[in-house]
N, CA, C and O atoms as a DFTB+ gen file, in Angstrom:
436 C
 N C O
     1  1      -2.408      28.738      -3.008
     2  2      -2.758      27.345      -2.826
     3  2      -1.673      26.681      -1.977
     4  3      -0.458      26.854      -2.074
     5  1      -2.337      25.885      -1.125
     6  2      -1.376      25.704      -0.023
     7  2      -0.154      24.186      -1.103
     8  3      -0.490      23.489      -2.060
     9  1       0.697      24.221      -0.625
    10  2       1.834      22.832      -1.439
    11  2       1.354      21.593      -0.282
    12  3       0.873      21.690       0.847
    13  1       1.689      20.529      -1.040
    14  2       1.833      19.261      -0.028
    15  2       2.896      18.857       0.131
    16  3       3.486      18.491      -0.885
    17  1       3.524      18.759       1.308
    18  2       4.812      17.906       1.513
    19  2       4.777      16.581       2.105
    20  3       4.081      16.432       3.109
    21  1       5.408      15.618       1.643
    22  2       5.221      14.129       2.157
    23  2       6.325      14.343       3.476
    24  3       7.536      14.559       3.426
    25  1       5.257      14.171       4.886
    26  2       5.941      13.464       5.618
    27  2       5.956      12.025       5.791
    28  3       4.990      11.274       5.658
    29  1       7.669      11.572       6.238
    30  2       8.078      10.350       6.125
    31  2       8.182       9.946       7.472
    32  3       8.675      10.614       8.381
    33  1       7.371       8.082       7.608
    34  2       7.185       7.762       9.004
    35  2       8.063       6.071       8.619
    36  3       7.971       5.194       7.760
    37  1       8.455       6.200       9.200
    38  2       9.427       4.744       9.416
    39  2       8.467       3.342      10.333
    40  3       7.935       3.171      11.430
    41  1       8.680       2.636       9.139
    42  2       8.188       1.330      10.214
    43  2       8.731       0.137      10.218
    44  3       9.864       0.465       9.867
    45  1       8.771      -0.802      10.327
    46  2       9.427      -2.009      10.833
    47  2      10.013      -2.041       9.710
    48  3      10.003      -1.193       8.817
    49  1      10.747      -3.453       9.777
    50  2      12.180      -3.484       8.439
    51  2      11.060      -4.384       7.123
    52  3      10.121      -5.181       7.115
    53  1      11.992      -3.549       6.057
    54  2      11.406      -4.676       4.934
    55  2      11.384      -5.891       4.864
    56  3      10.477      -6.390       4.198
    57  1      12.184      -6.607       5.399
    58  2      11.971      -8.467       5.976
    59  2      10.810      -8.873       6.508
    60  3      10.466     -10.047       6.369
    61  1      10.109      -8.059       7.128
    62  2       9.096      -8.545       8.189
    63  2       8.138      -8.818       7.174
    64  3       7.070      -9.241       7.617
    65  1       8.231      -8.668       5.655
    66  2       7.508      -8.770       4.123
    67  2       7.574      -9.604       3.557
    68  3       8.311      -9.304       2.617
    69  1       6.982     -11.511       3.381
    70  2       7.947     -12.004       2.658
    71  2       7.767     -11.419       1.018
    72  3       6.848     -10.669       0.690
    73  1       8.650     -11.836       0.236
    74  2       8.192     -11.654      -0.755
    75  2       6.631     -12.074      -1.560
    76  3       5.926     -13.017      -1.201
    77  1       6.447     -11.530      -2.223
    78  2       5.233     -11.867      -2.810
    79  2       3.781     -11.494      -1.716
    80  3       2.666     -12.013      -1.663
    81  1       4.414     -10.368      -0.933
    82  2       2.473     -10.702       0.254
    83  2       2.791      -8.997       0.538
    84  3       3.614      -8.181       0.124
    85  1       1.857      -8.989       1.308
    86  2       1.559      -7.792       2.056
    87  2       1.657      -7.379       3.582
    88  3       1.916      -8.291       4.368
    89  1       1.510      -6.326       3.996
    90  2       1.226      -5.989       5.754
    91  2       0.513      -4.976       5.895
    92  3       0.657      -4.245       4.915
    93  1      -0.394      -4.447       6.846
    94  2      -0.802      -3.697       7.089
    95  2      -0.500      -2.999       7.785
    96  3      -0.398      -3.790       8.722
    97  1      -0.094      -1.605       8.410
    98  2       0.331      -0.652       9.112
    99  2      -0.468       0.244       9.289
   100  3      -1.163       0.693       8.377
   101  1      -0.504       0.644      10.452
   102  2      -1.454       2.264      11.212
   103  2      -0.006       3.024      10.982
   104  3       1.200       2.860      11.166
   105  1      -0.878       3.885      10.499
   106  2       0.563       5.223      10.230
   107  2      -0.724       6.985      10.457
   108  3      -1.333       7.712       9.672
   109  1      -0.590       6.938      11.573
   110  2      -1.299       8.414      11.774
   111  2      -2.898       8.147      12.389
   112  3      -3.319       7.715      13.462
   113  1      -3.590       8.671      11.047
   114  2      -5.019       7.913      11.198
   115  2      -4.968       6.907       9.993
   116  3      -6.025       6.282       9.898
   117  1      -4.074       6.595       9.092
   118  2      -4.245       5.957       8.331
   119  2      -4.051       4.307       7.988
   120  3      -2.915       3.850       8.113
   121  1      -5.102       3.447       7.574
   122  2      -4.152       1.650       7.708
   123  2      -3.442       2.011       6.036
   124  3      -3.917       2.689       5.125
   125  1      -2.387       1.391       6.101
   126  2      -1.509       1.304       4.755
   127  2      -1.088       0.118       4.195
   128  3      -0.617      -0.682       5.003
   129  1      -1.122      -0.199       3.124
   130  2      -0.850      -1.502       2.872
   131  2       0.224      -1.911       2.493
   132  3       0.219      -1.808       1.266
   133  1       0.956      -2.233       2.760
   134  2       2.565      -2.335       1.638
   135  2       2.816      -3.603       1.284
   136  3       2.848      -4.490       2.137
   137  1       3.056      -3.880      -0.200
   138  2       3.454      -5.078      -0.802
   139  2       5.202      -5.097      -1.039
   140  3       6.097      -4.318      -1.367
   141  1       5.056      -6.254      -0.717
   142  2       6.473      -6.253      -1.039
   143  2       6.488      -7.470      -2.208
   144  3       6.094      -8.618      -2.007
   145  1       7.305      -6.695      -4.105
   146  2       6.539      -7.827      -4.961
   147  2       7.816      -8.738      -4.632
   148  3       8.764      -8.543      -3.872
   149  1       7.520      -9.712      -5.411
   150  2       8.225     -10.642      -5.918
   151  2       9.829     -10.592      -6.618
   152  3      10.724     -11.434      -6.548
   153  1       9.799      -9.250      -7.317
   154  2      11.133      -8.741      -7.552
   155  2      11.743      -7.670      -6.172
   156  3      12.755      -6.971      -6.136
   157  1      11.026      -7.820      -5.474
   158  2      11.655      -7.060      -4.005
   159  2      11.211      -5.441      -4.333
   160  3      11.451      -4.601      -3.467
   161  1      10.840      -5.209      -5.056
   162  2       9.891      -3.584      -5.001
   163  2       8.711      -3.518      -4.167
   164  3       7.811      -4.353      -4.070
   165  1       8.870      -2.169      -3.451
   166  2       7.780      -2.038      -2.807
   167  2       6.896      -1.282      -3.308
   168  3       7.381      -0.721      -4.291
   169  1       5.230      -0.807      -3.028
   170  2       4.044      -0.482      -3.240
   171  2       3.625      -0.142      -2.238
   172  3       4.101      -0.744      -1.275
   173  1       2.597       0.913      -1.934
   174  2       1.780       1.396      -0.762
   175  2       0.561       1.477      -1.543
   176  3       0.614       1.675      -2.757
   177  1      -0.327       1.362      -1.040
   178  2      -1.861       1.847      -1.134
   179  2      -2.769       1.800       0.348
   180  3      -2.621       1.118       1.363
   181  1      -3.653       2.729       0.016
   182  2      -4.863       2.279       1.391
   183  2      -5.333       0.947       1.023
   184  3      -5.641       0.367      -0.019
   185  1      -5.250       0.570       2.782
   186  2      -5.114      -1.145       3.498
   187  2      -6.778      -1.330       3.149
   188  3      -7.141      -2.462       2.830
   189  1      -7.869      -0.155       3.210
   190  2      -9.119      -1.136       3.161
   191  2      -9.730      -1.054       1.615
   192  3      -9.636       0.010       1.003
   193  1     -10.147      -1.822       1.213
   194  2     -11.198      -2.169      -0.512
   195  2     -12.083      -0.544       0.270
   196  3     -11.917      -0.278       1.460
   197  1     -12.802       0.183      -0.487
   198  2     -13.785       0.685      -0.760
   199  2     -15.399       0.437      -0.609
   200  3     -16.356       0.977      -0.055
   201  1     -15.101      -0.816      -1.516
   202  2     -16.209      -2.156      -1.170
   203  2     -17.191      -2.170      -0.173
   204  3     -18.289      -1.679       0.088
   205  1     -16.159      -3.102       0.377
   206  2     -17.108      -3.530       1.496
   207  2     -15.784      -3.666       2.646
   208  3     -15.790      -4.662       3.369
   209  1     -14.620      -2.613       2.801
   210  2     -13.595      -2.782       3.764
   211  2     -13.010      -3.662       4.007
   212  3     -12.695      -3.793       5.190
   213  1     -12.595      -4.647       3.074
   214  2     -11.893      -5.987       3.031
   215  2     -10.524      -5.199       3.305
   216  3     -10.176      -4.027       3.158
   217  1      -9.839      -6.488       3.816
   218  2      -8.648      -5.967       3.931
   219  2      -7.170      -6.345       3.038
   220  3      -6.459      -7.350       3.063
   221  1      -7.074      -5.067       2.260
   222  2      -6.193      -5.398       1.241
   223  2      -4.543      -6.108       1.173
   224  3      -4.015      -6.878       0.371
   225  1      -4.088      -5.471       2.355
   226  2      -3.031      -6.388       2.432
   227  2      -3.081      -7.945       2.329
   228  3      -2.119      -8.678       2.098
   229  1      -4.007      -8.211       2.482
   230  2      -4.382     -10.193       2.996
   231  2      -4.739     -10.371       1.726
   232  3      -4.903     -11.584       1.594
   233  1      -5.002      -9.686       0.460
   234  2      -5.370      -9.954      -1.001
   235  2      -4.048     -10.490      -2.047
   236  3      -2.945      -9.943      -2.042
   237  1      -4.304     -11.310      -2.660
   238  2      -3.537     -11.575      -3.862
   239  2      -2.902     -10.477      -4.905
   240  3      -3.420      -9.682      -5.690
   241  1      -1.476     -10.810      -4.538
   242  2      -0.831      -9.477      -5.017
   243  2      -0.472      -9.924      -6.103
   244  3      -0.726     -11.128      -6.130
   245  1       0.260      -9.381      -7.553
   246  2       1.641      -9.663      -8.214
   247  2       1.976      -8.399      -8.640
   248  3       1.590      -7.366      -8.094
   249  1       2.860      -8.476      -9.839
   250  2       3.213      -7.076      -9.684
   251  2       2.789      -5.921     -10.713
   252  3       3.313      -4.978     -11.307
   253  1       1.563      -6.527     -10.583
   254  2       0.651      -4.991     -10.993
   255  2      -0.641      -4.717     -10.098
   256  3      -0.884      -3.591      -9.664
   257  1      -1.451      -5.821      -9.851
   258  2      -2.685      -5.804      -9.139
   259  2      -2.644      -6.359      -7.792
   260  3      -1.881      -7.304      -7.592
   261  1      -3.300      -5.941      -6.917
   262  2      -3.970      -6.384      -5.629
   263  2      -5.489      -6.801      -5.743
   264  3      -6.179      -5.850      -6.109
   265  1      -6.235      -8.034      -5.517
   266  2      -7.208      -8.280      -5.757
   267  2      -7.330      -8.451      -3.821
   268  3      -6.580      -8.767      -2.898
   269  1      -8.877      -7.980      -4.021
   270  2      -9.400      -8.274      -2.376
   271  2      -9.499      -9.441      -1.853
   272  3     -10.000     -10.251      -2.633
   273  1      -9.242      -9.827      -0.909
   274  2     -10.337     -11.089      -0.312
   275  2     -11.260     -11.121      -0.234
   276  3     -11.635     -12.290      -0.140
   277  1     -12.183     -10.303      -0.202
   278  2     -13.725     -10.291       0.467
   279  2     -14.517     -10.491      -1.046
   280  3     -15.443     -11.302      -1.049
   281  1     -14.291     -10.001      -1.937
   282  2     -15.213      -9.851      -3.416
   283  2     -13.961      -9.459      -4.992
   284  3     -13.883      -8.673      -5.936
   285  1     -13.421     -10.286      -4.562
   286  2     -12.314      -9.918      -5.735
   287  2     -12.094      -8.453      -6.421
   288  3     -11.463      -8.284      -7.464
   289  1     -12.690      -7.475      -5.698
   290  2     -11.942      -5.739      -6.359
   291  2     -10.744      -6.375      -7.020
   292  3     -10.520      -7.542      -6.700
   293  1      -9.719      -5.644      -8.124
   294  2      -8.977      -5.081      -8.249
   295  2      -8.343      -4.095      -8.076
   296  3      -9.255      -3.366      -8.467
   297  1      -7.897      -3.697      -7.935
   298  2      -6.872      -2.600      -8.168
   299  2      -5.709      -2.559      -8.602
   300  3      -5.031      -3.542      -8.303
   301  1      -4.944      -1.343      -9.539
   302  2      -3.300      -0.995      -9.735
   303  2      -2.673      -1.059      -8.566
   304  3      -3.140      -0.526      -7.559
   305  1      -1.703      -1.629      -8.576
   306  2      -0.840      -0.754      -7.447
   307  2      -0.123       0.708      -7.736
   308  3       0.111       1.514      -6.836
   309  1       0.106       0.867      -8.755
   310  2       1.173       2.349      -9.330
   311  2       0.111       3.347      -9.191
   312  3       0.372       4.462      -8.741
   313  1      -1.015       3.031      -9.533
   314  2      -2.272       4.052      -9.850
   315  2      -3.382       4.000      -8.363
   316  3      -4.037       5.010      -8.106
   317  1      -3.438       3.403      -7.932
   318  2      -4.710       2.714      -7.032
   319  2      -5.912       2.665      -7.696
   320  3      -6.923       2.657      -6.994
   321  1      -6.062       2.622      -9.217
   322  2      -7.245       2.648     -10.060
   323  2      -7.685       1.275      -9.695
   324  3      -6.996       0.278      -9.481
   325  1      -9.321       1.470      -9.659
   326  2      -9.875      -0.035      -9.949
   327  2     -10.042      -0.741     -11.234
   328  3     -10.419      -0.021     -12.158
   329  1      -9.844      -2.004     -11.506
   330  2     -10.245      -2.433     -12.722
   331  2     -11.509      -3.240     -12.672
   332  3     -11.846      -3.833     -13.697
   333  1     -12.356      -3.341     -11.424
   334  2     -13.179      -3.442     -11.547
   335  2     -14.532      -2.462     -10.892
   336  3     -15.377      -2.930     -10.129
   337  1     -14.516      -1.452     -11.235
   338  2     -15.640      -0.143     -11.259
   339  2     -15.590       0.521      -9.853
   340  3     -16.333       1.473      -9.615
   341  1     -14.527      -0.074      -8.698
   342  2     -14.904       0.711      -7.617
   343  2     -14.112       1.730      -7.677
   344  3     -13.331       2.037      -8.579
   345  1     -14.430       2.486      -6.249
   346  2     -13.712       4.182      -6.220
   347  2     -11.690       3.841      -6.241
   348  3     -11.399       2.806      -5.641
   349  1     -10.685       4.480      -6.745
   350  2      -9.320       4.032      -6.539
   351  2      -9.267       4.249      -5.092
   352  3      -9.964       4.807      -4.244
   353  1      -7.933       3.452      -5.150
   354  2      -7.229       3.526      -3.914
   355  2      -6.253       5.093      -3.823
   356  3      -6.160       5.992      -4.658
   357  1      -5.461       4.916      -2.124
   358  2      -4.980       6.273      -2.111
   359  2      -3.618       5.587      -2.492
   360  3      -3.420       4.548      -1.861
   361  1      -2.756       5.896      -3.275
   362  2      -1.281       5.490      -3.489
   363  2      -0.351       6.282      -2.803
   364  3      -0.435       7.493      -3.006
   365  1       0.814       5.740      -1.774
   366  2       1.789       6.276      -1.324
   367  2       3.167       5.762      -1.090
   368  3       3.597       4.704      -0.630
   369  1       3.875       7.140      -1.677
   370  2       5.402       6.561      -1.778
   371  2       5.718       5.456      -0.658
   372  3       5.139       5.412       0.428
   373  1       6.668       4.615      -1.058
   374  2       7.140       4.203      -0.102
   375  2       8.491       3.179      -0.798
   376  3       8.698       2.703      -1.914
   377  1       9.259       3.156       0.575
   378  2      11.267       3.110       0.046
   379  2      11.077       2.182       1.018
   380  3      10.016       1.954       1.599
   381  1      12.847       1.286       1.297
   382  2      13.481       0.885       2.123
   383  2      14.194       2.043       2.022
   384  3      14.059       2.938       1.186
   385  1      15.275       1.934       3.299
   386  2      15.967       3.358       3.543
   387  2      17.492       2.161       3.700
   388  3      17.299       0.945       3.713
   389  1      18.754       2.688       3.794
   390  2      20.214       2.215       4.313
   391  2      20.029       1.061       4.706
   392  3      20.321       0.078       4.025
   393  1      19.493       1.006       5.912
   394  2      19.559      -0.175       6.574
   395  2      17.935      -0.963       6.737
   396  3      17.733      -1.734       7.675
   397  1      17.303      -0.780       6.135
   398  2      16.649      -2.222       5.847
   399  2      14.759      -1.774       6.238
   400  3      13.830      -2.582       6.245
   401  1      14.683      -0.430       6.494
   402  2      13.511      -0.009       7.528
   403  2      12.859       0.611       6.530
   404  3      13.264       1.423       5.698
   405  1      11.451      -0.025       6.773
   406  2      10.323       0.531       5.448
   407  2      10.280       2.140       6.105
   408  3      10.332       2.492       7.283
   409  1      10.178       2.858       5.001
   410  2       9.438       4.399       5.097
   411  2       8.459       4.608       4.175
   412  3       8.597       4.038       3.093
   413  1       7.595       5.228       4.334
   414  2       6.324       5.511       3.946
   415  2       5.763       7.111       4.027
   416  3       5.521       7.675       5.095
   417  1       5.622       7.665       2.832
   418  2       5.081       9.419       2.540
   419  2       3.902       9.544       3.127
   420  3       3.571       8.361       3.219
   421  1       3.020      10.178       3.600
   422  2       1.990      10.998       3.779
   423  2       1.875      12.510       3.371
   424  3       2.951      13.099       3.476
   425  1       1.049      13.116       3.025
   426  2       0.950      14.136       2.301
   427  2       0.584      15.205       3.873
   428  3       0.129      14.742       4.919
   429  1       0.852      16.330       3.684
   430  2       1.208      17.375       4.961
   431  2       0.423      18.514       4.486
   432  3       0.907      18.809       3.393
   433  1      -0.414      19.194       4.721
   434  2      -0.571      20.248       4.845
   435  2       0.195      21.395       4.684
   436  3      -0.293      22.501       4.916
């Protein structure tokens, strides 16, 4: 069975986050969402709802759930489970690094 290794892609600095919101990022083929909470921890999940492709970064965060804009989904952030019946989200690591620059895992072949 083949292993997965997270490759790590660097993107703009954690500032560009205010606290309490989100951004969206293309990282590969993928949009990613990263919250940055309120206590300054970060979160990744996939950027679109399931739904109806709302876009999750632009949703009401705190620091457990992301709710959509488009139809109020929920979701975990730790889990990408829905709490309200749709398919989860994809969850991925993601750090500040030394000096201030979000990084973000993807899973590798």
């Amino acid at each position: 069975m083949a292993r997965l290794i997270a490759v790590e892609h660097r993107l703009g600095s954690v500032d560009e986050i205010p606290l309490g919101e989100g951004r969206a990022y293309a990282v590969g083929d993928d949009m990613i969402a990263i919250f940055r909470l309120r206590d300054g921890s970060l979160r990744a999940v996939s950027a679109v709802c399931p739904h109806a492709g709302g876009p999750l970064a632009d949703g009401l965060v705190d620091m457990t759930v992301v709710v959509c804009p488009l139809h109020q989904n929920t979701f975990e952030l730790a889990t990408g489970c829905s709490t309200t019946g749709q398919s989860p989200l994809t969850v991925y690591p993601v750090r500040a690094d030394a000096d201030g620059s979000l990084v973000v895992g993807l899973p590798s072949a």
